[in-house]
MARNUDO-694594 format. One record per residue (C-alpha): residue number from 0; x, y, z. Coordinates in steps of 0.02 Angstrom, whole numbers, plus 50000, padded with zeros to 5 digits. Layout:
+-----+-------+-------+-------+
:   i :     u :     v :     w :
+-----+-------+-------+-------+
: NUM :     X :     Y :     Z :
...
+-----+-------+-------+-------+
***
This chain:
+-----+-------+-------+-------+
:   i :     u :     v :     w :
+-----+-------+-------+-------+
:   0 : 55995 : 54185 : 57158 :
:   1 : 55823 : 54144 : 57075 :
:   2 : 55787 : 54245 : 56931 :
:   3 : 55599 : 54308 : 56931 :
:   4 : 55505 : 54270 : 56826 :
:   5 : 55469 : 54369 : 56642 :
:   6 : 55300 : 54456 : 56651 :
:   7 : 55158 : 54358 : 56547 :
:   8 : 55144 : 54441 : 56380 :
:   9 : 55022 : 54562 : 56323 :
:  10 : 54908 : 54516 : 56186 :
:  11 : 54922 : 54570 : 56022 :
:  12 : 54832 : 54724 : 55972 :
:  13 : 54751 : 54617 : 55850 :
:  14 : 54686 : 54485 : 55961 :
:  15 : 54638 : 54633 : 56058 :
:  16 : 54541 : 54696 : 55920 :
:  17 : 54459 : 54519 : 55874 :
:  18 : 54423 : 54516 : 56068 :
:  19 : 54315 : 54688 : 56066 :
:  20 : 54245 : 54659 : 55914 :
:  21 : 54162 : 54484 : 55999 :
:  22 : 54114 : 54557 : 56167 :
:  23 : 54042 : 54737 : 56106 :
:  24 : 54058 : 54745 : 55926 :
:  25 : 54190 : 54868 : 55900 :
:  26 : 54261 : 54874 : 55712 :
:  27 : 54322 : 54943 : 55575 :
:  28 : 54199 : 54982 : 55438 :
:  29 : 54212 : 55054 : 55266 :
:  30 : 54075 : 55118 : 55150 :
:  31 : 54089 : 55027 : 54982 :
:  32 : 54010 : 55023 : 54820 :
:  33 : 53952 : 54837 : 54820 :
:  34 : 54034 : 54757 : 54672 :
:  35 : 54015 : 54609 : 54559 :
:  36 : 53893 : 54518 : 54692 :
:  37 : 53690 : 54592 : 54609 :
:  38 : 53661 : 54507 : 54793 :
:  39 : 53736 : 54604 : 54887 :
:  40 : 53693 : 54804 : 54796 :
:  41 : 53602 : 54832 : 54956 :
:  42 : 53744 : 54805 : 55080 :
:  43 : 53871 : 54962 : 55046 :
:  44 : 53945 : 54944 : 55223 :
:  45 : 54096 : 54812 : 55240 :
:  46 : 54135 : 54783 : 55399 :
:  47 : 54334 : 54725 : 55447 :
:  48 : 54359 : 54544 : 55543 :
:  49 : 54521 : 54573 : 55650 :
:  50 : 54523 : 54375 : 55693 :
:  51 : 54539 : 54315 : 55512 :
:  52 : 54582 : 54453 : 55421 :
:  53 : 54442 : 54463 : 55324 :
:  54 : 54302 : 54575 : 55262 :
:  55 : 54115 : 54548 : 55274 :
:  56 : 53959 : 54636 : 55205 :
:  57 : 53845 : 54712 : 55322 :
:  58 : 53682 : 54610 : 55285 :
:  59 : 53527 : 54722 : 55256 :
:  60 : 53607 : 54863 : 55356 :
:  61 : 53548 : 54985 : 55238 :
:  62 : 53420 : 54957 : 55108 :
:  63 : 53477 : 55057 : 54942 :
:  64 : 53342 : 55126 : 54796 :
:  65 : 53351 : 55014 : 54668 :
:  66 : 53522 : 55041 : 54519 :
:  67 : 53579 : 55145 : 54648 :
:  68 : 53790 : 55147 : 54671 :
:  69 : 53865 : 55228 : 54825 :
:  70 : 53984 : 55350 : 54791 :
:  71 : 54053 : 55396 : 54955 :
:  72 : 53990 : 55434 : 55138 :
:  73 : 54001 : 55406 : 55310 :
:  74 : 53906 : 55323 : 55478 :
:  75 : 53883 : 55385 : 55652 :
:  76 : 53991 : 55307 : 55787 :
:  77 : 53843 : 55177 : 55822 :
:  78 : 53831 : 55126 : 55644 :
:  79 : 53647 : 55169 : 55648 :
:  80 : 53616 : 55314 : 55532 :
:  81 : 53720 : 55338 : 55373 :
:  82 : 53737 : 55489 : 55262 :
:  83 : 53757 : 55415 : 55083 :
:  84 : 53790 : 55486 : 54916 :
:  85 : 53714 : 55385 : 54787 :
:  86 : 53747 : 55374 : 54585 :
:  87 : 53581 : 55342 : 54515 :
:  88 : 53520 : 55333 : 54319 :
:  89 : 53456 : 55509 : 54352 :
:  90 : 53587 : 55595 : 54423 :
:  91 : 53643 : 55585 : 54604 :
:  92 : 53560 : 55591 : 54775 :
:  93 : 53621 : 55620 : 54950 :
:  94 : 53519 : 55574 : 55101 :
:  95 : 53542 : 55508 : 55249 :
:  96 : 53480 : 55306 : 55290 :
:  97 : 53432 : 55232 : 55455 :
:  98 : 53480 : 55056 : 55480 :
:  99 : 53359 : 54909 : 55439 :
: 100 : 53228 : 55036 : 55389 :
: 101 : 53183 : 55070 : 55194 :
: 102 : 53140 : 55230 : 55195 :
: 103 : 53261 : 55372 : 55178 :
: 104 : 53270 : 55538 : 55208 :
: 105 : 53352 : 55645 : 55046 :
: 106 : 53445 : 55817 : 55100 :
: 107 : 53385 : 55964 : 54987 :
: 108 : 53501 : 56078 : 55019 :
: 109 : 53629 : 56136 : 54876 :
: 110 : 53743 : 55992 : 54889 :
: 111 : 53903 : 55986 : 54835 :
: 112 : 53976 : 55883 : 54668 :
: 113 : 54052 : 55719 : 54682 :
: 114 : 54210 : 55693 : 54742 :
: 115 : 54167 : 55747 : 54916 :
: 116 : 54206 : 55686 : 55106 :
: 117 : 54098 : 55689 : 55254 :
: 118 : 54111 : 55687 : 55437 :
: 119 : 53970 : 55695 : 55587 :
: 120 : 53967 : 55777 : 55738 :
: 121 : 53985 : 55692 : 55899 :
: 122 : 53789 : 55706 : 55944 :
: 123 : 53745 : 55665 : 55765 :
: 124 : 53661 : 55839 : 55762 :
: 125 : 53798 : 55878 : 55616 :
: 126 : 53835 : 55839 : 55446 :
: 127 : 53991 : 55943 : 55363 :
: 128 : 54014 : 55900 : 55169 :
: 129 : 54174 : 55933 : 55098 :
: 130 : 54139 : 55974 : 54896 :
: 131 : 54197 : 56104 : 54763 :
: 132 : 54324 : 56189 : 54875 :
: 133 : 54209 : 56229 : 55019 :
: 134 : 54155 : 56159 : 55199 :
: 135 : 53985 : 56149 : 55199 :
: 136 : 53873 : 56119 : 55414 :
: 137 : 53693 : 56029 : 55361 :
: 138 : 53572 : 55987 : 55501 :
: 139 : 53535 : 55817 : 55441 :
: 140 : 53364 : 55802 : 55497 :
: 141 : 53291 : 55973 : 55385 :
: 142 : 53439 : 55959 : 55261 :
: 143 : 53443 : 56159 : 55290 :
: 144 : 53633 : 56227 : 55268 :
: 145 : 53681 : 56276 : 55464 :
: 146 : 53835 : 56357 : 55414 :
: 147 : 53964 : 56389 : 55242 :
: 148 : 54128 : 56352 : 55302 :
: 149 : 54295 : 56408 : 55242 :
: 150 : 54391 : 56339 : 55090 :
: 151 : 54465 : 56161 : 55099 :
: 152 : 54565 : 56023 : 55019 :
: 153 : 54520 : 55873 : 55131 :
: 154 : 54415 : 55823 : 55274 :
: 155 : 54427 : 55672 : 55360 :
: 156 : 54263 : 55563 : 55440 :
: 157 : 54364 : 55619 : 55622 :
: 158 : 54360 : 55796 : 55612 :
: 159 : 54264 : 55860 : 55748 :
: 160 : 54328 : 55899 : 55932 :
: 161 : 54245 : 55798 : 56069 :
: 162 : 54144 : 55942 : 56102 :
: 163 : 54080 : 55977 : 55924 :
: 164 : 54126 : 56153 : 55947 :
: 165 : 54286 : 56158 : 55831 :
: 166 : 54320 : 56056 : 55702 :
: 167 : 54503 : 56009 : 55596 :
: 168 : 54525 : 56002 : 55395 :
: 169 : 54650 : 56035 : 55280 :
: 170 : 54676 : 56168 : 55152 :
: 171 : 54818 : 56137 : 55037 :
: 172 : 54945 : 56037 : 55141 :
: 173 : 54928 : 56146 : 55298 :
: 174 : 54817 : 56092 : 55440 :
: 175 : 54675 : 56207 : 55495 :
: 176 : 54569 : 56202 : 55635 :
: 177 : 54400 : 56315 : 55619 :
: 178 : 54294 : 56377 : 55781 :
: 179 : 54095 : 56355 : 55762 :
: 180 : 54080 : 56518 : 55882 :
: 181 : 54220 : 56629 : 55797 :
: 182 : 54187 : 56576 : 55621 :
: 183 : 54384 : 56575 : 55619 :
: 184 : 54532 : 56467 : 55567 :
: 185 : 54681 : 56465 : 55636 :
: 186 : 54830 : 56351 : 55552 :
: 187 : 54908 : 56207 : 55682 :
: 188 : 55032 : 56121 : 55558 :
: 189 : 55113 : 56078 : 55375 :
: 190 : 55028 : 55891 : 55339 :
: 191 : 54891 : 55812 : 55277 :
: 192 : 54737 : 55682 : 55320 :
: 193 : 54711 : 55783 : 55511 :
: 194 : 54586 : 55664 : 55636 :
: 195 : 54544 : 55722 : 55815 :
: 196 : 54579 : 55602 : 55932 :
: 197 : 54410 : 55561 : 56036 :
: 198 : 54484 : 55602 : 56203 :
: 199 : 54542 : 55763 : 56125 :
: 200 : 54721 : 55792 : 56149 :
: 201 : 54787 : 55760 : 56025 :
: 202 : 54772 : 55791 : 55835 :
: 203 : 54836 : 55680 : 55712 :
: 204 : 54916 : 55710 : 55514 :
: 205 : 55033 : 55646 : 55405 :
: 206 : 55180 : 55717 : 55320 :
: 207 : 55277 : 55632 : 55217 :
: 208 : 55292 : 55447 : 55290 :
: 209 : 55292 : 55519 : 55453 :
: 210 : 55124 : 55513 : 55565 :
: 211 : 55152 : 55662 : 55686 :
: 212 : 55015 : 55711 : 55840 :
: 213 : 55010 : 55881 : 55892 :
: 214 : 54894 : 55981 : 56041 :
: 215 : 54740 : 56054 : 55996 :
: 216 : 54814 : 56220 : 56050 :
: 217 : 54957 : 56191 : 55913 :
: 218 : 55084 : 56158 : 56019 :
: 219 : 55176 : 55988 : 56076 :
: 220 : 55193 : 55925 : 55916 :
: 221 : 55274 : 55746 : 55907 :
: 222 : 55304 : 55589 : 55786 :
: 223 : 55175 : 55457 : 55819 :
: 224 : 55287 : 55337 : 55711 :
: 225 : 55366 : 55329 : 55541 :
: 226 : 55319 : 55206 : 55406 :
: 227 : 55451 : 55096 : 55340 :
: 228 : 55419 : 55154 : 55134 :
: 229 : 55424 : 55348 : 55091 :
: 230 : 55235 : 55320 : 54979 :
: 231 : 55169 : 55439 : 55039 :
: 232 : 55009 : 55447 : 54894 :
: 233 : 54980 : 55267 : 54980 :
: 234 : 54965 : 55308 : 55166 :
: 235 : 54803 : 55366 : 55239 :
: 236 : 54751 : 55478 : 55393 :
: 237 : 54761 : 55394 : 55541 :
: 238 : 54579 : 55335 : 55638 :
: 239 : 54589 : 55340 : 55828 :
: 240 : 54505 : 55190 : 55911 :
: 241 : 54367 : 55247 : 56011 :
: 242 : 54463 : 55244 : 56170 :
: 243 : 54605 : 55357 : 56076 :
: 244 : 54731 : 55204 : 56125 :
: 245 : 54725 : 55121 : 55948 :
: 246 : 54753 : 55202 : 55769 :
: 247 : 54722 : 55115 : 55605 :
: 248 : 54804 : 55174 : 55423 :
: 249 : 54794 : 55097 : 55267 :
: 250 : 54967 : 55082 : 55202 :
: 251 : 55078 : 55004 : 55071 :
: 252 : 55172 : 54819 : 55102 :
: 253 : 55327 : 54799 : 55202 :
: 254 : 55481 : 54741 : 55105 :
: 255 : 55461 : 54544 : 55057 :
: 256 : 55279 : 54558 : 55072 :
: 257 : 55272 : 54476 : 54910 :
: 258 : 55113 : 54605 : 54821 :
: 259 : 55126 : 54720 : 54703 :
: 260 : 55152 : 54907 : 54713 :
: 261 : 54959 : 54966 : 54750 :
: 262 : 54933 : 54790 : 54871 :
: 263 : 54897 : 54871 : 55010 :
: 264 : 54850 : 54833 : 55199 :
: 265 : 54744 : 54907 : 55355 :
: 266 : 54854 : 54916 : 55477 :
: 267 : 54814 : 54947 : 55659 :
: 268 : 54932 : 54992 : 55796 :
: 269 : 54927 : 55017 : 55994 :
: 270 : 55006 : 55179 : 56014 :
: 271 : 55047 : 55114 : 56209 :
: 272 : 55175 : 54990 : 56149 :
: 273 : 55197 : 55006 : 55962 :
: 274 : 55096 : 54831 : 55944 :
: 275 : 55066 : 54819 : 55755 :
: 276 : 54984 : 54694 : 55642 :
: 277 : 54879 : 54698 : 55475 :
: 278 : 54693 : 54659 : 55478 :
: 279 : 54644 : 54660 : 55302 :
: 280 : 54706 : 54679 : 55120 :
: 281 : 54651 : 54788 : 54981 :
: 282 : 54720 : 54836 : 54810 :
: 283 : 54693 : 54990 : 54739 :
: 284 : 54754 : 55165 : 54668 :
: 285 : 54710 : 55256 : 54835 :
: 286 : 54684 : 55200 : 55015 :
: 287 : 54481 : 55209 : 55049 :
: 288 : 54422 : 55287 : 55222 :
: 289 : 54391 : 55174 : 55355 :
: 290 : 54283 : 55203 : 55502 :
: 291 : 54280 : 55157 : 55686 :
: 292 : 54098 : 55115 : 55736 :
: 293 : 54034 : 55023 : 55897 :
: 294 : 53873 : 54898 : 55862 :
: 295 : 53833 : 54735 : 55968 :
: 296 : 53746 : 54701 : 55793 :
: 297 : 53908 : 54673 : 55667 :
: 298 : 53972 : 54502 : 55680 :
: 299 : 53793 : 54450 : 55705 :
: 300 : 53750 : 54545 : 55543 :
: 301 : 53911 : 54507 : 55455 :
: 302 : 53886 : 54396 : 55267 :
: 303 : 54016 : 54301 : 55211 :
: 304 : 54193 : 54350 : 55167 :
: 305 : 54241 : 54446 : 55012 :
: 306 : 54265 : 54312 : 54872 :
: 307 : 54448 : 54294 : 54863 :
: 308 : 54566 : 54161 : 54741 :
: 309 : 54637 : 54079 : 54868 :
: 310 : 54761 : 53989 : 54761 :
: 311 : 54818 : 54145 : 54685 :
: 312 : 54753 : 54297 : 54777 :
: 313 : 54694 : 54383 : 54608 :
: 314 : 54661 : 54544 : 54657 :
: 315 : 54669 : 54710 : 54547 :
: 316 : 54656 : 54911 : 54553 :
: 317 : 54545 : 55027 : 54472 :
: 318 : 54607 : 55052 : 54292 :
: 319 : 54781 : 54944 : 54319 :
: 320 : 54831 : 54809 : 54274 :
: 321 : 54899 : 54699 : 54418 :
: 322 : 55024 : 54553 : 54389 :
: 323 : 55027 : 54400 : 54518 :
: 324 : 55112 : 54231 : 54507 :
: 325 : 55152 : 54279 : 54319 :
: 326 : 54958 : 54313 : 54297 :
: 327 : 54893 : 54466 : 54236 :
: 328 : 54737 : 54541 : 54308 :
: 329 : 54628 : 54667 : 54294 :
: 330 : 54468 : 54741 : 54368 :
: 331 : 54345 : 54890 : 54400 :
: 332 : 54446 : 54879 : 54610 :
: 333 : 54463 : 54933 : 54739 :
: 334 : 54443 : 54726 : 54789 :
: 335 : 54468 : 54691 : 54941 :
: 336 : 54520 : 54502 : 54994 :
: 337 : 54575 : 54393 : 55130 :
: 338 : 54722 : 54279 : 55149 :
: 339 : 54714 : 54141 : 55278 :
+-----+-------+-------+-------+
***
């Protein structure tokens, strides 16, 4: 009896990624305080190259005042307008920058101190801050406070539902999810690092080395998947692909991955079939916040690669010392590098 023949394989999700990335621009991005390049102090956006697992600025993206260091912040979904907290020699400055355009608009209202997270709102109508304990809805066109929100410990740059009505953060381990209309929170789980899937089912946190989904409505909570290493302090949230089909986390090296402790990779991972790969390295004391953005404009746009020693990979963390090949480094980090 002839045997059929085994179904042709799917494609990795990275080739997958590499593939959308080419045809509509789809990527990972991360805000970044341009470092060691005087070149490149204008191009705080790095933007993630699934094919060679590399990292590129985003040329001229977003022009910065001059000694101007980003701090933190966050871009729409279309990587057009970003809301940017900048460290300058007279103290710091939040505004919000369109792409390829100089000027920039500066928020007035009572911003909150540095650290601090932010997320938009699906029609980019939204800014909410994150900063000395408290949730804070700007209207990013006036700067004018909309709304004070309740107490919080984290926010993540996916916390809004797809409706912009509600909107998910955490308050001291336990995941919260606060309604625009009620002015109310109600608690959906024990975790950390919550994102809001874009199709809207599903809400995802971590706990412990565990990445767990659970319904809007609280209930139907499930395990996602569970990381091979219990480091938890080195996992991030997880960011849904914008077809809610592909997650990305920034977590620590598999056994025999040959890095030290704080080497660690973006990972992305097709929830369909568990198809997982790593699409870029970084080494540092904390995992940084990547983004999902959608521009025909990024791999047009994209510099070169991150300067990497290809020979040795020397890479190092914010105030560690990081040992390679029997070669001590050491460096201002996060660096992020690529290894063919």
């Amino acid at each position: 009896m002839q045997q059929e023949p085994a179904p042709p394989a799917k494609e990795s999700v990275r080739a997958q990624l590499a593939q959308a990335q080419r045809k509509n621009g789809l990527s990972l991005v991360l805000v970044a305080e341009p470092r060691d390049d005087p070149e490149s102090k204008s191009d705080p956006v790095l933007i993630v190259a699934p094919a060679d697992r590399s990292m590129h600025r985003w040329n001229r993206a977003f022009q910065l005042p001059d000694s101007a260091d980003v701090s933190g912040g966050a871009l729409t979904a279309d990587g057009n307008v970003a809301a940017l907290e900048l460290d300058l020699p007279k103290g710091q400055l939040f505004g919000i920058f369109q792409r390829r355009k100089s000027k920039f608009r500066q928020l007035k209202a009572t911003i909150p101190s540095w650290p601090y997270f932010v997320c938009w709102s699906n029609d980019n109508s939204k800014l909410t801050v994150l900063g000395d304990g408290n949730l804070q809805v700007l209207d990013p066109v006036s700067g004018l406070i909309l709304e004070s929100g309740p107490s919080a410990t984290d926010l993540t740059s996916q916390c809004m539902s797809p409706d912009d009505r509600r909107l998910v953060y955490e308050l001291n381990d336990e995941i919260l999810v606060y309604d625009f209309e009620q002015h109310k929170s109600r608690r959906l789980a024990h975790g950390t690092g919550a994102t809001w899937s874009p199709a809207g089912e599903w809400i995802a946190f971590r706990s412990n080395d565990t990445y767990y989904g659970v319904r809007p409505s609280g209930e139907g909570q499930k395990v996602l998947f569970k990381c091979e290493k219990d480091l938890p302090n080195l996992l991030s949230p997880l960011w849904w692909s914008p077809d809610s089909r592909v997650v990305a986390y920034v977590g620590p090296l598999r056994q025999g991955e040959g890095l030290p402790l704080y080497a660690l990779r973006l990972r992305v991972r097709r929830l369909e079939d568990d198809s997982e790969d790593w699409v870029a390295e970084i080494i540092g004391a904390t995992p940084p916040g990547f983004q999902w953005i959608t521009n025909n404009d990024l791999r047009q746009d994209a510099g070169p690669a991150q300067a990497h020693d290809s020979n040795q990979h020397a890479a190092a963390a914010r105030l560690w010392n990081v040992e390679r090949d029997g070669v001590s480094y050491a460096a201002a980090g996060p660096v992020y590098f690529n290894i063919q």
